[in-house]
C-alpha positions in Angstrom: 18.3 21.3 -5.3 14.7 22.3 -5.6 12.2 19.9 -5.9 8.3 20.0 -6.2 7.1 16.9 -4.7 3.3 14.8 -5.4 2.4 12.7 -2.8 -1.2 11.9 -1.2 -1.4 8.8 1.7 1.3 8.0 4.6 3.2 6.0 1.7 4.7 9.3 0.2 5.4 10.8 4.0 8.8 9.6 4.7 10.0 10.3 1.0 8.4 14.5 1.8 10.2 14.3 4.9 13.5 13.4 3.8 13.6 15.4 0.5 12.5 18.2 3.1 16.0 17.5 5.3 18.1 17.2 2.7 16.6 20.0 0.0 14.4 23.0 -1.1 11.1 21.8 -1.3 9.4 24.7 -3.6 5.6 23.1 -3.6 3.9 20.2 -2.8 1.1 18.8 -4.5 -1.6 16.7 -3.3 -5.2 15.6 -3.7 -7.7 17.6 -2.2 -9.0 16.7 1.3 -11.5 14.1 1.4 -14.7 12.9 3.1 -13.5 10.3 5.6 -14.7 8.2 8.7 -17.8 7.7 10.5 -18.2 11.6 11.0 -17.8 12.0 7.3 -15.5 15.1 8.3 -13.3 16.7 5.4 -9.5 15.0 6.5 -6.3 16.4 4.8 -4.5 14.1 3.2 -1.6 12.2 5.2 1.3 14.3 2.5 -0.7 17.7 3.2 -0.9 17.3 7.2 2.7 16.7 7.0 4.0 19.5 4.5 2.2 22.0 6.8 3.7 20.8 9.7 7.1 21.3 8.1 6.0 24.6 6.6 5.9 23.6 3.7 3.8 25.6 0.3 0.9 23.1 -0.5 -0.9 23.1 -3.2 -4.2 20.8 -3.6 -5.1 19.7 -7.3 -6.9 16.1 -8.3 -5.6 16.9 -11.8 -3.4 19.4 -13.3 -4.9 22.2 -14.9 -3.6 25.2 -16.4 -3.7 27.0 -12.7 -2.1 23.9 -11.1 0.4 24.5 -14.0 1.4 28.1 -13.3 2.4 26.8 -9.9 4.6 24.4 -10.9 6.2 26.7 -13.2 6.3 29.7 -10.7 8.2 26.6 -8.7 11.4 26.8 -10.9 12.2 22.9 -9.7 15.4 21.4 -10.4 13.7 18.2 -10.5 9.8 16.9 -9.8 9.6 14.0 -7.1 6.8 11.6 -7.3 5.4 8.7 -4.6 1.5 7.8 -4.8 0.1 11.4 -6.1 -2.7 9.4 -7.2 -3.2 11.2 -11.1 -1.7 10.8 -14.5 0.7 13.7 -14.9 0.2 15.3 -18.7 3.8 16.0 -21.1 3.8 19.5 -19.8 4.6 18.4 -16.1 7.0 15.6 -17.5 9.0 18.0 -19.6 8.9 21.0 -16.9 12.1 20.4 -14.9 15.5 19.8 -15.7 16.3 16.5 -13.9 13.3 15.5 -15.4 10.1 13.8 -13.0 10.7 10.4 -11.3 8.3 8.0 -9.3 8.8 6.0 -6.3 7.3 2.9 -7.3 6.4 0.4 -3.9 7.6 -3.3 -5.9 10.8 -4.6 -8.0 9.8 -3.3 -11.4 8.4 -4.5 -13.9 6.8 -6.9 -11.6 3.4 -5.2 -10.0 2.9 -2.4 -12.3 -0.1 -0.8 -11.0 -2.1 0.8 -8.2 -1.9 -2.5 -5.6 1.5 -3.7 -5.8 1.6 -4.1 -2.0 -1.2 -6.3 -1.7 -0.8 -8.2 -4.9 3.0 -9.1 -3.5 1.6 -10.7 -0.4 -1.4 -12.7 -2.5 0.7 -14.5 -4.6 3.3 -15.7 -1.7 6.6 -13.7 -3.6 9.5 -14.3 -1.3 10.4 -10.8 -1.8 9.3 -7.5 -2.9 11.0 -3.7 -3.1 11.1 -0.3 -4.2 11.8 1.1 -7.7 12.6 4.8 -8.6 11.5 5.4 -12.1 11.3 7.9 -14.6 7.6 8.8 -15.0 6.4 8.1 -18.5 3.0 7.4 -20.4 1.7 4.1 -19.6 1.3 2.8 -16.2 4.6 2.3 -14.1 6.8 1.7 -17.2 9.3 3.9 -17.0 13.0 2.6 -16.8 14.5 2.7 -13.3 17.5 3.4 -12.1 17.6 2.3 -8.5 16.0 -0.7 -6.4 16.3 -2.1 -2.9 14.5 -5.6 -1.8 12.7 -6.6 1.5 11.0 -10.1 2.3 7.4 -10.5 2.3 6.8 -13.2 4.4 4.6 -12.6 7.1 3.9 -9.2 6.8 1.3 -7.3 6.5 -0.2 -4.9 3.9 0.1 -1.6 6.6 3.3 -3.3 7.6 5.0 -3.5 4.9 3.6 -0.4 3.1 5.8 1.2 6.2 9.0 -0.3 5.5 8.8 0.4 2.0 7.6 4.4 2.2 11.4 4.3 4.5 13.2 2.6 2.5 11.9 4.4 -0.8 12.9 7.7 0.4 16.0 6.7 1.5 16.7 5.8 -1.7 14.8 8.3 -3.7 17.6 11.0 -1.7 20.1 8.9 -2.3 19.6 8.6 -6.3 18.3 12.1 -6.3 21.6 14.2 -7.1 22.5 11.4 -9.7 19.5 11.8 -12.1 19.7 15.4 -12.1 23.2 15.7 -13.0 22.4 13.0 -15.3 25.0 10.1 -14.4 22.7 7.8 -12.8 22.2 4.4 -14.7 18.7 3.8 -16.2 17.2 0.2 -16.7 14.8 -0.6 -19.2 12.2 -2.5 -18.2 11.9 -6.4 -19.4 8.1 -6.3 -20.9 8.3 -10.3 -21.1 8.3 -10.3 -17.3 5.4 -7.5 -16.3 2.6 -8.5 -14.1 0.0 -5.7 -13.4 -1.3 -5.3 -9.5 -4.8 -4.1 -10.5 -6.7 -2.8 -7.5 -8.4 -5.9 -5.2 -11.8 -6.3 -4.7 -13.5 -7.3 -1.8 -14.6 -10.6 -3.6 -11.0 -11.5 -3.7 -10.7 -11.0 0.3 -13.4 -13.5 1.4 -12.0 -16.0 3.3 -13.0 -19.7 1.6 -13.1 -23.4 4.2 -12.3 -24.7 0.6 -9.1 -22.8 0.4 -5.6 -23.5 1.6 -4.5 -22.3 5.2 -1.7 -20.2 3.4 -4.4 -18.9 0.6 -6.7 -17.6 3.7 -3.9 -16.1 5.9 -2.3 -14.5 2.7 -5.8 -12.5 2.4 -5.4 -12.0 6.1 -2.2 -10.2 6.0 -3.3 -8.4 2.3 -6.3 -6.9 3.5 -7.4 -3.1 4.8 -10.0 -1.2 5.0 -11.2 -0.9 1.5 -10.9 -4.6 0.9 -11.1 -6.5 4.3 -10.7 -9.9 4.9 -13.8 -11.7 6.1 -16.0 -14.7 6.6 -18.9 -15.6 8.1 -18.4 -17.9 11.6 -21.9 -19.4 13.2 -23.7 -17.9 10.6 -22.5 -14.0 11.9 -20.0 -11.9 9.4 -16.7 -11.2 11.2 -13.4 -9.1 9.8 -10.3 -11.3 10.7 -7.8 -8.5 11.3 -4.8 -10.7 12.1 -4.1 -14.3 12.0 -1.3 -16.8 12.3 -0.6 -20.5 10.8 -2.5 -23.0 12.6 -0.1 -26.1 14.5 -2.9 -28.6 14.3 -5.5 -30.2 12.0 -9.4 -28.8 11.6 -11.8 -29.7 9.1 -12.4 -27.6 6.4 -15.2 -25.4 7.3 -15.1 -26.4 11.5 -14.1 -23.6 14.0 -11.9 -25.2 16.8 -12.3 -23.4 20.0 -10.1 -24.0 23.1 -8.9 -22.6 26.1 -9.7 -18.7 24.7 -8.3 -19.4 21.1 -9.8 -20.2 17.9 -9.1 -21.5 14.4 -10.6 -21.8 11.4 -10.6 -25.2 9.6 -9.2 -24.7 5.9 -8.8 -27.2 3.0 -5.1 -28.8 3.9 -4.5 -27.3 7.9 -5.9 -24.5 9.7 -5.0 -20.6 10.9 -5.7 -19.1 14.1 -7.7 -16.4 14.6 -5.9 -13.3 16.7 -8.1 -10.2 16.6 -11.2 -9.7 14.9 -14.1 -7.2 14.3 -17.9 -9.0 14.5 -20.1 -6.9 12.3 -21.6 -3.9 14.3 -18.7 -4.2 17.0 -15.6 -3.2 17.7 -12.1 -4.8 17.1 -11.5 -7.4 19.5 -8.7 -9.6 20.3 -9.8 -13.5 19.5 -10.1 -14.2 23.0 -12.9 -12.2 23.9 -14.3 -13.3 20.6 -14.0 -16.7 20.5 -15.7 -16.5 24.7 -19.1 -15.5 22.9 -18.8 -19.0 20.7 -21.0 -21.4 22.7 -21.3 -25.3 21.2 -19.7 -28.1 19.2 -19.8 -28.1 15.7 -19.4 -24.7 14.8 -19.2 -23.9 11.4 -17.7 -21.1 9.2 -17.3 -19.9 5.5 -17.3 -16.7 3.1 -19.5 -14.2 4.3 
C-alpha cells in the first residue's frame, strides 16, 4: 500500500516507523525545522530526523499550498496517514487518496478533542485514557473512529505516557490500515453529548498551590513539560518540581518538611514528596541535593 504520512514530534515516530516496515511510504510531510534550545540552533523535527534515517522522501510544509499539493499528488497514495502533523488539512488533501486520510488521535474519542489530550487526561485524575484512529474531517478531532485501545493513567507521566501511546497507536494504526482502505473497517460516530475539549495548558494552570489537594499538586507534577512546567516557589526561591510522589505523612499546608535528605511539600489535605527538581538558574537535581541547601525550621512554600 502507499501511504503519505504527516507527523511532526516523537508522538508520530513509532506510527512512521511501522507504516515504513510494513508499507510504501511515498512522502512524508512535516513542519519545517524550528529554532530550539539554548543555542537557538535550527533542529529538524523528531518525524523528519527519522524519515531520513530510514530514507525516506521528506517534504517540509507548515501549510499546504498548491506546491505542497503537487507533491502529494505526484505521491499517488493509497491512503494518507496522520499523527500530530500540527495543521488543518484543506478538502483537497481529504479527498486526494482512495482510502481516504485518517488521524491517530492520543485519547478515547470523543473525550479530549483537542491539541493537549495527554495532559488534560492526567489533570482531571481519568482512570484511563487511549488511542483513537479517525477519519480526518472539518472540525477539531471529530471524525468517526473506527479503532481504539485503552491504557491506565495513574501515575504516569505526560513524556511517559505520550510513549506508550505513540506505540500503541501505531500498532494499531497498521493494524486497521488494510481495513479502511478496502473499506470493511467499522466506523463509529462520535457521541457529541459526551465531548470534552483538551485545550492547550497554560503555565498558570501548572503552579503548584499549599491550598490545593496533594493529588491536585502531584497531578500537575506528572502533567507538566517544558512549555508548561510545574512550579512553586520554596523559601521564597522559584523551583521546577520535575517528579514527585504521594506523601506517607501529614505537613501543613504551605510548610516544607525536610528530613534525612528528603523533602515534602505541605498541601491542603496530606503532602507529596519532592524527587528531582530544577532551582531557577540551575540544573536538574535530584531532591536530595536540593533539599541539603534548605537550612532552618519553618520553611515555607507556595506558587511561584
Amino acid at each position: 500500500m502507499r501511504v503519505v504520512f504527516m507527523g511532526t514530534p516523537d508522538f508520530a515516530v513509532p506510527s512512521l516507523e511501522a507504516l515504513a516496515d510494513a508499507h510504501d511510504v511515498a512522502l512524508v510531510l512535516t513542519r519545517p525545522d524550528a529554532v530550539r534550545g539554548r543555542g537557538r540552533a535550527l533542529v529538524p523535527s523528531p518525524v523528519k530526523a527519522r524519515a531520513l534515517e530510514l530514507g525516506l522522501p521528506v517534504l517540509e510544509a507548515g501549510r499546504v499550498t498548491p506546491e505542497v499539493m503537487v507533491a502529494l499528488r505526484d505521491a499517488r497514495p493509497d491512503v494518507i496517514c496522520v499523527a500530530a502533523y500540527g495543521c488543518i488539512l484543506p478538502d483537497e488533501v481529504l479527498g486526494l487518496a482512495p482510502g481516504g486520510c485518517v488521524n491517530v488521535h492520543a485519547s478515547l474519542l470523543p473525550r479530549w478533542r483537542g491539541a493537549a489530550p495527554i495532559q488534560r487526561a492526567i489533570l482531571a485524575g481519568d482512570e484511563l485514557t487511549g488511542v483513537s484512529i479517525m477519519r480526518i474531517g472539518h472540525g477539531v478531532d471529530t471524525g468517526a473512529y473506527c479503532a481504539q485501545a485503552a491504557t491506565g493513567v495513574a501515575g504516569k507521566s505526560t513524556a511517559e505516557l505520550t510513549a506508550e501511546l505513540a506505540r500503541m497507536g501505531a500498532e494499531l494504526l497498521v493494524d486497521v490500515l488494510p481495513s479502511v482502505f478496502d473499506g470493511s473497517a467499522a466506523w463509529t460516530e462520535q457521541d457529541e453529548a459526551l465531548v470534552t475539549h483538551a485545550a492547550k495548558v497554560g503555565k498558570a494552570e501548572m503552579l503548584l498551590d499549599p491550598e490545593d489537594t496533594a493529588e491536585r499538586n502531584l497531578a500537575r507534577v506528572l502533567a507538566s513539560g517544558d512549555t508548561a512546567p510545574a512550579r512553586c516557589s520554596v523559601a521564597g526561591r522559584g523551583v521546577r518540581v520535575c517528579a514527585a510522589a504521594a506523601g506517607d505523612g501529614d505537613v501543613p499546608a504551605g510548610s516544607v518538611l525536610v528530613s534525612h535528605g528528603r523533602a515534602w511539600l505541605g498541601c491542603s489535605d496530606g503532602s507529596i514528596e519532592v524527587v528531582r527538581v530544577k532551582p531557577d538558574g540551575k540544573r536538574e537535581m535530584d531532591a536530595s541535593a536540593w533539599a541539603a541547601g534548605l537550612r532552618g525550621d519553618g520553611i515555607a512554600w507556595g506558587r511561584a
